[in-house]
C-alpha positions in Angstrom: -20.6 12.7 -14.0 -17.0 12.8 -14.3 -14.7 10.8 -11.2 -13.5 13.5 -8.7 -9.6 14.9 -9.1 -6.9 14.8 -6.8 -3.5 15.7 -7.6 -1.9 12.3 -5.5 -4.3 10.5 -7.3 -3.5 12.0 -10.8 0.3 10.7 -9.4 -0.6 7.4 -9.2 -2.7 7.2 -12.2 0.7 8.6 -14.2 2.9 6.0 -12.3 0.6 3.3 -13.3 -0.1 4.4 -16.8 4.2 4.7 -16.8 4.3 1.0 -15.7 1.8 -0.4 -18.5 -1.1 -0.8 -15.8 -4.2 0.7 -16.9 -5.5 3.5 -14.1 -8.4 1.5 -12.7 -8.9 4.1 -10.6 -12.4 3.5 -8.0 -14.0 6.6 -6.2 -16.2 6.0 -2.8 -18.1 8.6 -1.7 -16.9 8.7 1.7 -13.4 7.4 3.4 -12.3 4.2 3.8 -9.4 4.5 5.8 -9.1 1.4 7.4 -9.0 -2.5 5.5 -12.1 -3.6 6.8 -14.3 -0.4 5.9 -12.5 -0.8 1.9 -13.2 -4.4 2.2 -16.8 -3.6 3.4 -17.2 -1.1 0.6 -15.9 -3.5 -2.3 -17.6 -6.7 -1.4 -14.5 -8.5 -0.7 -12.5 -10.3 1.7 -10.3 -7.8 4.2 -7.2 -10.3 3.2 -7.3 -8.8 -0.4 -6.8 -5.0 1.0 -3.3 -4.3 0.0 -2.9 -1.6 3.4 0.1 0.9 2.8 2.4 1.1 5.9 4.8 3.4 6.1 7.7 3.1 8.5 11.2 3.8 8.7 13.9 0.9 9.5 17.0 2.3 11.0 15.6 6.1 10.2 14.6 5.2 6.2 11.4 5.0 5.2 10.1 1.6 4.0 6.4 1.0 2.7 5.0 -2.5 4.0 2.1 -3.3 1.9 0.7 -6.0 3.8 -2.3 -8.0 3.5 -5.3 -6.3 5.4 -5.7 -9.9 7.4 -2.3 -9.4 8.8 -0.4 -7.0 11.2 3.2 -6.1 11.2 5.1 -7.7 13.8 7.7 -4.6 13.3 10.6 -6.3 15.8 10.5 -9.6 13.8 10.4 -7.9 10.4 12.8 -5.6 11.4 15.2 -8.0 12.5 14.7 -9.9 9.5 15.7 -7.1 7.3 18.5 -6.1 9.1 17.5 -3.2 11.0 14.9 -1.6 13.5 11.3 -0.8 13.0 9.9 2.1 13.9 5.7 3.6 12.5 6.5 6.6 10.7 5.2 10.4 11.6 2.3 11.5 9.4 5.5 14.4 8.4 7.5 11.0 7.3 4.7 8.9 5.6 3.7 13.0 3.5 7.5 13.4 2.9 8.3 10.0 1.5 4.8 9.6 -0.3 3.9 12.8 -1.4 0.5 11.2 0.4 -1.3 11.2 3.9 -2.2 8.1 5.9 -5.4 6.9 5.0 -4.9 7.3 1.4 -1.3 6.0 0.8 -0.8 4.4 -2.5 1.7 1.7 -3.5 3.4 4.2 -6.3 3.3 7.8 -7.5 5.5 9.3 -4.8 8.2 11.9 -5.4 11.0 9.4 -5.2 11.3 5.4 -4.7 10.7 4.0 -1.5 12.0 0.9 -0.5 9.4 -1.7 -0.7 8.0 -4.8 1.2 5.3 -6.6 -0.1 3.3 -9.1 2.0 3.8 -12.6 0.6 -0.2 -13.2 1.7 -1.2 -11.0 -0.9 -0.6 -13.8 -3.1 -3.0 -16.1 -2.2 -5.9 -13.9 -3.6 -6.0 -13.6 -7.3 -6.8 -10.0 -7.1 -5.8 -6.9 -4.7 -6.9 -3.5 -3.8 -5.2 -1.0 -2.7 -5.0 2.9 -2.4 -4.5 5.1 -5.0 -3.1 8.2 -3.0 -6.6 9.8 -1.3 -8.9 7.6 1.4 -11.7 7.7 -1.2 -9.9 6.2 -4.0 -8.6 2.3 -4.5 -7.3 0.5 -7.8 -7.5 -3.4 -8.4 -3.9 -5.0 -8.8 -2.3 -8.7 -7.9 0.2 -9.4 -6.2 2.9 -10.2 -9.2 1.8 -6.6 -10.4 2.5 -5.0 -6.7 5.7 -6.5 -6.4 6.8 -5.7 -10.3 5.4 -1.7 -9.9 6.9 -0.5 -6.8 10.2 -2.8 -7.6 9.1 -4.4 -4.0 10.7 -7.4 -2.1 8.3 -10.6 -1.3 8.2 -11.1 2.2 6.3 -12.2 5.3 5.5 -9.4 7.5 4.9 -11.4 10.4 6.9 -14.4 12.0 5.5 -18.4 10.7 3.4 -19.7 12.9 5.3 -22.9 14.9 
C-alpha cells in the first residue's frame, strides 16, 4: 500500500526535495498533535520533537520551532527579539503556513516566514518534526532545521540563574 496524500504534505515534500533533503516523509495512522503523543508514537525522547509554533511578534508571523521539552516564554523571547509576542489565530498560523495547527511543518508554505529555531534542538543528533498534516512527521537535525527554513538559533526560554 501506497502512503496516504495530502496536498500540504506534497508542499513540504517539494520544499524539501528543493533544499537537497530527501522527503522522509512518516505516516501514523491516527494524530499526533501534541510532542509527547509524536514522541510516544516514534519511540523517542519528547526533547527531539521539533513542535511548530506559530505567533506573530509585533503583528508578523514568526514560526518558533522549539524543542518539545521546552515552552515558550513569549515575553522574554519577545523582548529579546525586539518586539511583542503574541499565539497566533488558527486564520494566522492557515494564512502564513498554508497549514493548520497540529500539523504545521517547518517549510512548504506559500511564502517565507520568519524563523526561530530552538537552540535545544541541538543536543539531539536527530529531530522530528511535522510535515504539514498531524499524521505525518519527517526526521531532520538541527543544522538541517536551521539551514532549510533560513531560521535564527535561539533560546526560546530565559537561562536558568
Amino acid at each position: 500500500m501506497t502512503d496516504p496524500t495530502h496536498p500540504a504534505v506534497d508542499r513540504v515534500a517539494a520544499a524539501l526535495a528543493a533544499q537537497g533533503v530527501e522527503p522522509r516523509i512518516q505516516w501514523f495512522d491516527d494524530a499526533v498533535t501534541t510532542a509527547q503523543l509524536a514522541a510516544d508514537a516514534l519511540g523517542i525522547e519528547v526533547g527531539q520533537i521539533a513542535n511548530s509554533l506559530v505567533f506573530t511578534i509585533d503583528d508578523e508571523p514568526i514560526l518558533v520551532l522549539t524543542s518539545g521539552a521546552h515552552r515558550v516564554d513569549t515575553e522574554w523571547l519577545g523582548a529579546a527579539l525586539g518586539g511583542t509576542i503574541r499565539r497566533a489565530s488558527k486564520e494566522t498560523v492557515k494564512e502564513a503556513t498554508g497549514q493548520v495547527i497540529g500539523g504545521v511543518a517547518p517549510v512548504g508554505h506559500p511564502a517565507p516566514v520568519r524563523t526561530v529555531v530552538d537552540v535545544h534542538l541541538a543536543e539531539y543528533p536527530e529531530v522530528w518534526a511535522a510535515a504539514g498534516h498531524a499524521k505525518t512527521v519527517f526526521p531532520t537535525t538541527f543544522e538541517e532545521l536551521v539551514r532549510i527554513t533560513g531560521g535564527t538559533p535561539h533560546a526560546v526560554e530565559a537561562p536558568q540563574s
